[in-house]
N, C-alpha and C positions, 0 to 999 in steps of 0.2 A: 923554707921561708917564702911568705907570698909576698909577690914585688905587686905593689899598689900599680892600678888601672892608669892606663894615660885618661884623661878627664878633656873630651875635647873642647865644652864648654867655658865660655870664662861670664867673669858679672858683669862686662859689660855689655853682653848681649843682651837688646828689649824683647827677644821672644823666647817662647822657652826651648822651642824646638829648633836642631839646627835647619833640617828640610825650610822650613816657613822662614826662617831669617835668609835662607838663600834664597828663595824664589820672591821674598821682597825687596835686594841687591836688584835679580834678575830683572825685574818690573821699575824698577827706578831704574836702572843704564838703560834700560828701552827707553823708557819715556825722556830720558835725558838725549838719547839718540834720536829719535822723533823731530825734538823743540830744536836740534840742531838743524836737521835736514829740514824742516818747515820754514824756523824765522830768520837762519844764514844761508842755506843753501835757494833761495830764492834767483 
């Protein structure tokens, strides 16, 4: 008997790929890290 794939996808992902939904996570907590250190960290 074959035991069905874990699916690491879900629908509520906007991209199709995981790599590119992480590396736009990664690109957004930077730029969110950035606007802290620019307009608080003054």
């Amino acid at each position: 008997m074959e035991e069905k794939q874990f699916e690491r996808g879900t629908s509520l992902s906007i991209f199709a790929a995981d790599r590119r939904e992480d590396l736009g996570a990664l690109i957004a907590a930077l730029l969110i890290a950035l606007g802290i250190v620019f307009f608080i960290g003054k």
